[in-house]
C-alpha positions as a printed NumPy array, in Angstrom:
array([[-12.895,  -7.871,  -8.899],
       [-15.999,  -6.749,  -8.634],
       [-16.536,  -7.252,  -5.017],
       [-13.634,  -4.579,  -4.525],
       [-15.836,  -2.063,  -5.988],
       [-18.782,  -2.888,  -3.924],
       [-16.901,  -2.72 ,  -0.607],
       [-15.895,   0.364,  -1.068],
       [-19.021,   2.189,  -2.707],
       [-20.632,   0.623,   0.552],
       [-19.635,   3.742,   2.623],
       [-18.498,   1.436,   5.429],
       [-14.766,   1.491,   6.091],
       [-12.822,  -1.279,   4.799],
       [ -9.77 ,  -1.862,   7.548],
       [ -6.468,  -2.552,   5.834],
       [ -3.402,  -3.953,   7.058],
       [ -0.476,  -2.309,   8.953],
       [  3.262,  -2.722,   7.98 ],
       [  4.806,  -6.134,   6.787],
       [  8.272,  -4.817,   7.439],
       [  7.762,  -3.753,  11.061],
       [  6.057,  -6.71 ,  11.467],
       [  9.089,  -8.94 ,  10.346],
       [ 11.693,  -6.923,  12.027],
       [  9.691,  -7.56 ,  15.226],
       [ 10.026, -11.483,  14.477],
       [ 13.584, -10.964,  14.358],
       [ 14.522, -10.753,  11.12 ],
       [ 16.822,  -8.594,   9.704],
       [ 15.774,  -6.594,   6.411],
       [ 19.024,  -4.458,   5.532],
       [ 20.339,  -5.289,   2.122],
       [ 18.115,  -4.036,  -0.513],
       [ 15.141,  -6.239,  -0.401],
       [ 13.81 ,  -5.812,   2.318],
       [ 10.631,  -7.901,   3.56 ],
       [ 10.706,  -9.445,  -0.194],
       [ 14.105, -11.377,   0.548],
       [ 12.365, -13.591,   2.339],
       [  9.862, -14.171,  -0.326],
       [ 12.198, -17.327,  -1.356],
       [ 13.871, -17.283,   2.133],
       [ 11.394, -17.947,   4.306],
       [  7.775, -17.478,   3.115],
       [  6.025, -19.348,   5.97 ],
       [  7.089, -15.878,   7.886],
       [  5.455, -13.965,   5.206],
       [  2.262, -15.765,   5.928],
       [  2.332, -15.387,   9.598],
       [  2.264, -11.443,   8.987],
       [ -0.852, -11.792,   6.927],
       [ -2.252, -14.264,   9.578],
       [ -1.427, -11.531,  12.23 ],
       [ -3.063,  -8.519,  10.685],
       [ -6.732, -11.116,   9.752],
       [ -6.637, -12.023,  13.379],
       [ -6.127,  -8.018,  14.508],
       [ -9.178,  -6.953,  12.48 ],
       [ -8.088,  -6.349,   9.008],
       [-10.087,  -7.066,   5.607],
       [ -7.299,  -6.798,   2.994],
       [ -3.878,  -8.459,   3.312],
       [ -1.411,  -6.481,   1.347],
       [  1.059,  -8.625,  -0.24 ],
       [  4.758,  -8.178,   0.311],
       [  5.498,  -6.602,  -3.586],
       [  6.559,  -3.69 ,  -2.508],
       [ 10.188,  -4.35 ,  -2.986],
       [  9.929,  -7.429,  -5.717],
       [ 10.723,  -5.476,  -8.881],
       [ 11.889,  -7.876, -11.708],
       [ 14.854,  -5.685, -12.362],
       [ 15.908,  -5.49 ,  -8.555],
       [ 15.833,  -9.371,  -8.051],
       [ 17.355, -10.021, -11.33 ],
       [ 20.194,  -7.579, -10.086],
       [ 20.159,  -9.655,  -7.073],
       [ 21.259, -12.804,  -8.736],
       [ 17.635, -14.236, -10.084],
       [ 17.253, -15.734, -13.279],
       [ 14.209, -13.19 , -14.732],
       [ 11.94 , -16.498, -14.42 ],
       [ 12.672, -16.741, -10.676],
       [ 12.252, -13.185, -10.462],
       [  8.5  , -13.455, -12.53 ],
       [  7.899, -16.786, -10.224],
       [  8.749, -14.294,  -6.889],
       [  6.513, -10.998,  -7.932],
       [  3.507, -14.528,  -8.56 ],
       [  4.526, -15.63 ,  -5.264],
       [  4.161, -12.558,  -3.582],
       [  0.273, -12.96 ,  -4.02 ],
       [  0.192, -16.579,  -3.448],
       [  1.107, -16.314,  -0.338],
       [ -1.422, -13.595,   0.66 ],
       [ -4.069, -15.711,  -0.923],
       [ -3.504, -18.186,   0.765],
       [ -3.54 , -16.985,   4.216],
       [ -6.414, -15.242,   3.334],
       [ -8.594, -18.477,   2.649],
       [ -7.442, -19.944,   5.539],
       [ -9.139, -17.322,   7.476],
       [-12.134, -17.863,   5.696],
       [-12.594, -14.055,   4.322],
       [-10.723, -10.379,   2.683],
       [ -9.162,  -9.143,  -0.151],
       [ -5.885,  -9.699,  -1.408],
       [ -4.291,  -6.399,  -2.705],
       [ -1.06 ,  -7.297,  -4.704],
       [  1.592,  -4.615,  -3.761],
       [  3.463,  -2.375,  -6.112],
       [  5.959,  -0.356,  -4.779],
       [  7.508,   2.628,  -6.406],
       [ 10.528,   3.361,  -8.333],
       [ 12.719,   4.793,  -5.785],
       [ 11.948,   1.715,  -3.166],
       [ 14.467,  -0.29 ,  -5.95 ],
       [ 16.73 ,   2.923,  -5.915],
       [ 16.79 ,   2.587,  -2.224],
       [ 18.145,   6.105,  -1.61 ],
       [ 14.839,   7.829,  -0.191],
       [ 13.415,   8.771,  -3.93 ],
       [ 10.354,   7.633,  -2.486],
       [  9.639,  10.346,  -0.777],
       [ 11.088,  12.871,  -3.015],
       [ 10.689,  11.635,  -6.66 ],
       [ 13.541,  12.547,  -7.664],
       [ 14.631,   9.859,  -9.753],
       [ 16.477,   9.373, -13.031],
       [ 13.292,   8.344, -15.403],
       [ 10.964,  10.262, -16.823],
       [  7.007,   9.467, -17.368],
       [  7.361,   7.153, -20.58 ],
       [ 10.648,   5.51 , -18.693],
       [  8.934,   4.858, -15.362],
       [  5.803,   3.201, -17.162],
       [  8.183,   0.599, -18.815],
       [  9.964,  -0.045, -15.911],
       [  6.866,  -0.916, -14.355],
       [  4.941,  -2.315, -16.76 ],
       [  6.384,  -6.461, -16.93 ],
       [  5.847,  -7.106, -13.26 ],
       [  2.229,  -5.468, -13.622],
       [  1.608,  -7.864, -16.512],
       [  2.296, -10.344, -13.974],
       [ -0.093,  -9.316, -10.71 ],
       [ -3.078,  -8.501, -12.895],
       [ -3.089, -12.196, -13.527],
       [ -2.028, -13.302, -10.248],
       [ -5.469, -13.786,  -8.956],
       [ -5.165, -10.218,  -6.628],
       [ -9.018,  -8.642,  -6.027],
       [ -7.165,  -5.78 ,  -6.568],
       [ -3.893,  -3.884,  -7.253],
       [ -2.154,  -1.848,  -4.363],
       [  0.424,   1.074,  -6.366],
       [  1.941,   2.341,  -2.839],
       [  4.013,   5.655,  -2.275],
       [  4.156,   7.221,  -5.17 ],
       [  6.313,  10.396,  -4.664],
       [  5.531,  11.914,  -8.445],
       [  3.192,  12.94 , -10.323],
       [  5.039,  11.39 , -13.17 ],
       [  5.364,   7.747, -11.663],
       [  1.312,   8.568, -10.695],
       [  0.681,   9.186, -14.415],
       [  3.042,   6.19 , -15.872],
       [  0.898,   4.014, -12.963],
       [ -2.712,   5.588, -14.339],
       [ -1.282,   4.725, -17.827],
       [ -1.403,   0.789, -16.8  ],
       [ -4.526,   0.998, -15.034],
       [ -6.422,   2.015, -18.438],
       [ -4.649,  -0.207, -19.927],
       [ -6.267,  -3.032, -18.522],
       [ -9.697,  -3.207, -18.511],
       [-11.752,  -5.18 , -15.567],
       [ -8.475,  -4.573, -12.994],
       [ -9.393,  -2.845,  -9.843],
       [ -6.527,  -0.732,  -7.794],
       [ -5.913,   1.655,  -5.715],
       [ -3.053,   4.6  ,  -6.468],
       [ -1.363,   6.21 ,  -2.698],
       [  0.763,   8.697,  -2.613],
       [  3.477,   9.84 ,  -0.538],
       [  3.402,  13.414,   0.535],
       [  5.517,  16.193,   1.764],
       [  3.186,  17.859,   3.69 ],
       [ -0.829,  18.261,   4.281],
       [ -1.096,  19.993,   0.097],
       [  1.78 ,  18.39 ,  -2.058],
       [  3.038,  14.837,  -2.752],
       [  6.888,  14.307,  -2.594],
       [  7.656,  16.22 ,  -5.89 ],
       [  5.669,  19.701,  -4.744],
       [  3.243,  18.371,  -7.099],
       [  0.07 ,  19.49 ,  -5.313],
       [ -2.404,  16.546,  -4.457],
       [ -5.692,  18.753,  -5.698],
       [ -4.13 ,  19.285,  -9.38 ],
       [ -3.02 ,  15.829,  -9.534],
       [ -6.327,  14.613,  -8.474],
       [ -8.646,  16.266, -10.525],
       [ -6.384,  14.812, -13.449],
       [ -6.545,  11.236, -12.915],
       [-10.319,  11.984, -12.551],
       [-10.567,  12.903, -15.967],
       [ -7.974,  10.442, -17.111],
       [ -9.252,   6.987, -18.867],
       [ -7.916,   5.178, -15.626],
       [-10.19 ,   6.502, -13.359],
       [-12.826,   3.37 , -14.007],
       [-10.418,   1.46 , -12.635],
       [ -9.048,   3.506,  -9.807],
       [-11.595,   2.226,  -6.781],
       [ -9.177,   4.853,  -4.525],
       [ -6.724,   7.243,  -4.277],
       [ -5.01 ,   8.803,  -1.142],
       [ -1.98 ,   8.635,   0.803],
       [  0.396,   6.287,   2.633],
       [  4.012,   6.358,   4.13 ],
       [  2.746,   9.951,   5.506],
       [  2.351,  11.628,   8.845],
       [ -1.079,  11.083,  10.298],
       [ -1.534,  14.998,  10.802],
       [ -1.7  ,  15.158,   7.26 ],
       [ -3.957,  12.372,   6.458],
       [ -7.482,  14.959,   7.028],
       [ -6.572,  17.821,   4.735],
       [ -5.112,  15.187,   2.187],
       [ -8.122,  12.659,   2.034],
       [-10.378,  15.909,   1.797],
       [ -8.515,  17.113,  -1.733],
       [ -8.982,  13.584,  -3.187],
       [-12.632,  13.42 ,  -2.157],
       [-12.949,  16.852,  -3.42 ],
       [-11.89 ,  15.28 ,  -7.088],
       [-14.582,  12.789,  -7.273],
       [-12.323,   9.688,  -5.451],
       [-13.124,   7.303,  -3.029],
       [ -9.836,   8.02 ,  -1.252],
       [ -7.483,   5.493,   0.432],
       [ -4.952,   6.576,   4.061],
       [ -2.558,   4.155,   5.982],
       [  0.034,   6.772,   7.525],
       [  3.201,   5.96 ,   9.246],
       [  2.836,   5.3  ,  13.158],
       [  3.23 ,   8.87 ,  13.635],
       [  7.518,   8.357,  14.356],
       [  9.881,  10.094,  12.47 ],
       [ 12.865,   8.49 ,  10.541],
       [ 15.916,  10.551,  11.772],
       [ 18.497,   9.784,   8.798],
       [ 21.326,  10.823,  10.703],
       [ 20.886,   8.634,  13.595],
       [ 19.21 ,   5.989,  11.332],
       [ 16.809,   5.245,  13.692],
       [ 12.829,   6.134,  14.434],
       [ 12.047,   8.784,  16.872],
       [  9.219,  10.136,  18.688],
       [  6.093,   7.552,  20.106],
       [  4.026,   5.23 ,  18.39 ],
       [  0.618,   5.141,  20.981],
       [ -2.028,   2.607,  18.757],
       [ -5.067,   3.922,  20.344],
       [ -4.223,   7.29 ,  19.072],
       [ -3.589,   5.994,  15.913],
       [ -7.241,   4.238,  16.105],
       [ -8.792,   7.62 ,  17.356],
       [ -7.357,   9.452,  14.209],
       [ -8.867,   6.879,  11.866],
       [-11.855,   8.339,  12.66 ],
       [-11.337,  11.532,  11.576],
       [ -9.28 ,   9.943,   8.121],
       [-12.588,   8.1  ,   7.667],
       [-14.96 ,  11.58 ,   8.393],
       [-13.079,  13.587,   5.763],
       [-13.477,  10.205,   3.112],
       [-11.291,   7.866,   3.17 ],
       [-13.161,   4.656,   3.032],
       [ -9.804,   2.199,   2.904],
       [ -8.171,   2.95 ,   6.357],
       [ -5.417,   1.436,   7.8  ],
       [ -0.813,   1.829,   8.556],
       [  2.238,   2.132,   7.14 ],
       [  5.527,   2.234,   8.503],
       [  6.22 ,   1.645,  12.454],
       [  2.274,   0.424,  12.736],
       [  1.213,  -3.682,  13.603],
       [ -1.231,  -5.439,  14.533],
       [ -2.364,  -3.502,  18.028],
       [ -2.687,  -0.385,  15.763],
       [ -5.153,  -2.491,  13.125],
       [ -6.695,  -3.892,  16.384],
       [ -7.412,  -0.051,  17.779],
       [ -8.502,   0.967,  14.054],
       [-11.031,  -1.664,  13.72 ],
       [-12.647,  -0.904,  17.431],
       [-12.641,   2.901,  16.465],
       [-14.102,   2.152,  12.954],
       [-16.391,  -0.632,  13.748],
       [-16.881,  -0.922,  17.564],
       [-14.864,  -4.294,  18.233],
       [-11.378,  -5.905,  17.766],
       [-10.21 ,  -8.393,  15.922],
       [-13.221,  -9.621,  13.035],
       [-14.717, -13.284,  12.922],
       [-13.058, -15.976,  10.566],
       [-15.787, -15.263,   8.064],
       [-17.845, -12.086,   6.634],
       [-16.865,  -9.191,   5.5  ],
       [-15.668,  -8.277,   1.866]])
């Protein structure tokens, strides 16, 4: 995992991924039920491939895999045997991996999504949920047991709400020694993740914490883009290499349950560069973002579009 440690201290911008979910929806598939993007980790993983294909061939250097959703307890709920379930969070990687050597270069983070993604009632971006510190590092700790030997460069903790689930997720990180990952956060606003906790505090505590060895980033994701400056500059301000893949810039209207607003991807390129100027040295989308938005990141960030089949990290 070491190479994960020298792309970032390299001060050049590492271009991530966009979203797997919009990415699949815009196949055709549909994604209600629960699981979201990891049903089709059994269903259908050839499609799951063709996203990570997508994003290499836009410009990106690390394909995300789709974990976001694969919690042991949420398949198992779901009908899996806990084996199947193990075999699906394993999977999750493989098929990331695998895409990525047939492009001939990147890093494989292995996604871990937070608590209130298997809640599925918007938690996510509240932390409100039901567990406490001690509960939410036990409920995450068997399917980390299983991506920190899954052959990931690195681990991918995404939208964490809390400072709680942050602390449970920092807890895991010390706990195992050598593992590289990365620890975004979902916020409320341009000071305070979903809880009101604000970012600065929370920051400057993982900093001192035993995980931060092993924390190559931290930053934000699943946020609006007009945040991503002022955010980025309080985890920089803490010592961190910081991380930022925001939402398109649409807004979820829970009512209607639909997106609104625009999605323009050379905007979304053109504020990468300011995400990168205030620190963050992992830059790429979230929700409502594809390939054309990693494409316009890339040319902003590095002056071209999509990257050869070989270089890089």
């Amino acid at each position: 995992m070491d190479r994960v440690a020298e792309a970032v201290a390299g001060g050049r911008p590492v271009v991530l991924d966009g979203g797997s979910a919009t990415r699949l929806e815009e196949y055709g598939y549909d994604l209600s039920g629960g699981l979201w993007s990891a049903r089709l980790l059994a269903e259908d993983p050839d499609a799951i491939r063709r996203v990570h294909r997508d994003y290499f061939a836009a410009g990106a250097e690390v394909a995300t895999a789709v974990g976001y959703q694969a919690a042991v307890p949420v398949l198992v709920a779901r009908g899996r045997s806990r084996s199947e379930a193990l075999g699906l969070v394993r999977r999750s990687v493989e098929l990331a991996r695998a895409e990525r050597d047939a492009f001939g270069s990147g890093l494989v983070a292995a996604g871990v999504g937070p608590y209130g993604a298997a809640l599925a009632d918007g938690s996510e971006y509240t932390g409100a949920y039901d567990l406490d510190e001690d509960g939410l590092y036990a409920w995450h700790r068997e399917r980390w047991r299983v991506l920190v030997d899954s052959g990931a460069d690195l681990v991918a903790c995404e939208t964490v709400p809390s400072a709680a689930e942050a602390r449970a997720l920092a807890r895991l990180v010390a706990e195992t020694p050598g593992v590289r990952a990365w620890l975004s956060l979902s916020c409320r606003d341009g000071e305070r993740l979903g809880d009101g906790t604000p970012l600065r505090a929370l920051a400057a505590e993982l900093a001192a914490s035993p995980a931060a060895a092993g924390l190559v980033a931290v930053g934000v994701n699943c946020t609006a883009p007009r945040f991503v400056p002022e955010l980025v500059g309080a985890v920089v301000a803490a010592g961190f290499a910081a991380v930022a893949y925001p939402n398109s810039g649409e807004v979820w209207d829970a009512r209607s349950q639909r997106w609104t607003g625009v999605s323009d991807p050379e905007e979304f390129g053109a504020a990468a560069v300011a995400w990168h100027r205030a620190g963050a040295v992992l830059v790429g989308g979230c929700c409502r973002t594809g390939p054309e938005h990693i494409r316009s990141v890339r040319r902003h960030l590095h002056g071209g579009g999509a990257r050869p089949g070989s270089g890089g990290p």
